[in-house]
C-alpha positions as CSV (number, residue, x, y, z in Angstrom):
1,X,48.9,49.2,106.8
2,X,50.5,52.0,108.9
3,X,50.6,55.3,106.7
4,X,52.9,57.9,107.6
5,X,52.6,61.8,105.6
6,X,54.2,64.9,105.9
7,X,53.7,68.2,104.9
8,X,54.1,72.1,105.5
9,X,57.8,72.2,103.5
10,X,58.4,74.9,101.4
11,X,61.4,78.2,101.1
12,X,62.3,80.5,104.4
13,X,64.9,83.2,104.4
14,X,68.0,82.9,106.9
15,X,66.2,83.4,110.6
16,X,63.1,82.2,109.2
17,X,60.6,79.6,110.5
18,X,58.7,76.8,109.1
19,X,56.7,74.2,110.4
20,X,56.3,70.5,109.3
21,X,53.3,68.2,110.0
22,X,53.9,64.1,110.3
23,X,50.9,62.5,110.7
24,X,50.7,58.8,111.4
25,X,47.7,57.0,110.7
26,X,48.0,53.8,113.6
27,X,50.3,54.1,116.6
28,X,51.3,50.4,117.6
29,X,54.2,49.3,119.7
30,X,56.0,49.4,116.3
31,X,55.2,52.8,115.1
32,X,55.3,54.8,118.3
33,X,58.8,56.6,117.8
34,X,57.9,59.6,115.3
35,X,60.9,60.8,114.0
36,X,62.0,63.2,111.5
37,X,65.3,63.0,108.8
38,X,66.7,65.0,106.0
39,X,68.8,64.5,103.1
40,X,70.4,67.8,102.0
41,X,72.1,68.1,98.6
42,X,75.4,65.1,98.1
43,X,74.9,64.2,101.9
44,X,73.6,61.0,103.7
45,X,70.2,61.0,105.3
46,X,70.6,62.0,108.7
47,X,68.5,62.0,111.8
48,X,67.5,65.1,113.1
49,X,64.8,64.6,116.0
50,X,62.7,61.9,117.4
51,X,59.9,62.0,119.8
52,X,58.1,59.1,121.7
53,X,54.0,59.7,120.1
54,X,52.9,58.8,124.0
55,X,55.7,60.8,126.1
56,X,57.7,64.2,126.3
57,X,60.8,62.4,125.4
58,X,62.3,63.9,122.3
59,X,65.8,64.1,121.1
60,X,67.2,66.2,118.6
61,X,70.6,66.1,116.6
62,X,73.5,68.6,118.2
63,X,72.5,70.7,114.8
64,X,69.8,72.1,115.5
65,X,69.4,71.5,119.4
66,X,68.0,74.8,120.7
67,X,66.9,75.9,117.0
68,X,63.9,72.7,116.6
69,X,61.1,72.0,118.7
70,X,58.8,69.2,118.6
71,X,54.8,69.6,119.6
72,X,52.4,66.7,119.4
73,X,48.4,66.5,118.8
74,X,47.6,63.3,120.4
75,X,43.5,63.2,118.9
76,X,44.9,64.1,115.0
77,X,48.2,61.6,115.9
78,X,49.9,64.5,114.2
79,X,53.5,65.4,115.2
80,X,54.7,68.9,114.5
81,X,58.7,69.5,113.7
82,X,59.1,73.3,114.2
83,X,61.9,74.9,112.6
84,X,63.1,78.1,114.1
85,X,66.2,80.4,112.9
86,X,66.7,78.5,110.0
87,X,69.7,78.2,108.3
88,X,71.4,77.4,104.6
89,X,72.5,74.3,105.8
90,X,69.2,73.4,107.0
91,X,67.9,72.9,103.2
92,X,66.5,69.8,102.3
93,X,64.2,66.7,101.6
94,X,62.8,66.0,105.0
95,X,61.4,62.6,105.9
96,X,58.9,61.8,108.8
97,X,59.3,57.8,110.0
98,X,57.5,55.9,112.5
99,X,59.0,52.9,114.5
100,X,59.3,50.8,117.6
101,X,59.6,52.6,120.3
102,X,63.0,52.0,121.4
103,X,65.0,53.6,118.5
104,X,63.9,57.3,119.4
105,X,67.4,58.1,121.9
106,X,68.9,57.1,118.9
107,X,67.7,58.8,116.3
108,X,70.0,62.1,116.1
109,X,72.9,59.4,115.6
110,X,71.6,57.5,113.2
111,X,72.8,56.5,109.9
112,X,71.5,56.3,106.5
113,X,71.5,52.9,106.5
114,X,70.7,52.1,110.0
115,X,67.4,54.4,109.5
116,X,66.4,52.3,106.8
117,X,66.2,49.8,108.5
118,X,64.4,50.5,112.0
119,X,62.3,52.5,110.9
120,X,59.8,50.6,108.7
121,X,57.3,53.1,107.9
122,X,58.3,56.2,105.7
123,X,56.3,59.6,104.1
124,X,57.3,60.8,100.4
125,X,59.0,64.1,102.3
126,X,58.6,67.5,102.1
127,X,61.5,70.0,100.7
128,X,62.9,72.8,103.2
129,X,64.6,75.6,101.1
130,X,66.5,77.9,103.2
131,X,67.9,80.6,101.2
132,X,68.4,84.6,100.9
């Protein structure tokens, strides 16, 4: 059984930084797009960036484009999300998921509902708090 965890949430100040780890304990054909989600008070899950475990592809959601950056250790299969000039809006649960490969382009797009179900493997989350 796949097993997917995250961890390194916790509270930044506006312009702050944190860093989340997703570590994903079997990469298979069906667990090799990483990808990352949040769920920020009364709104939908949404995607924010995916990244192919084997690859440099990543994509991120027009939100935080420029602002996230994705690094990978390939010997710990841990992928790191890296959030950088953080914002209030940026507060939330946030979600690592591992699936098939080729749902990663569209993970910045994806619904609630559609994440649920192509992405089969889920961690409990961590909580980003972004406030002054």
């Amino acid at each position: 059984q796949v097993q997917v965890a995250e961890s390194g949430g916790g509270s930044a100040q506006p312009g702050g930084s944190l860093t989340l780890s997703c570590i994903v304990s079997q990469y298979t054909s069906d667990t090799s797009c990483v990808a990352w989600f949040r769920q920020s008070p009364g709104k939908e899950r949404e995607g924010v960036a995916g990244v192919y475990a084997t690859s440099r592809s990543m994509y991120f959601a027009d939100s935080v484009k420029g602002r996230f950056t994705i690094s990978q250790d390939p010997a710990k299969n841990t992928v790191y999300l890296h959030l950088n000039s953080l914002k209030p809006e940026d507060t939330g649960m946030y979600h690592c998921a591992a699936g098939p490969y080729y749902v990663c382009s569209a993970v910045p797009q994806m619904s609630s509902a559609g994440a649920r179900r192509k992405f089969q493997y889920w961690g409990q989350g961590t909580q980003v708090t972004v406030s002054s």
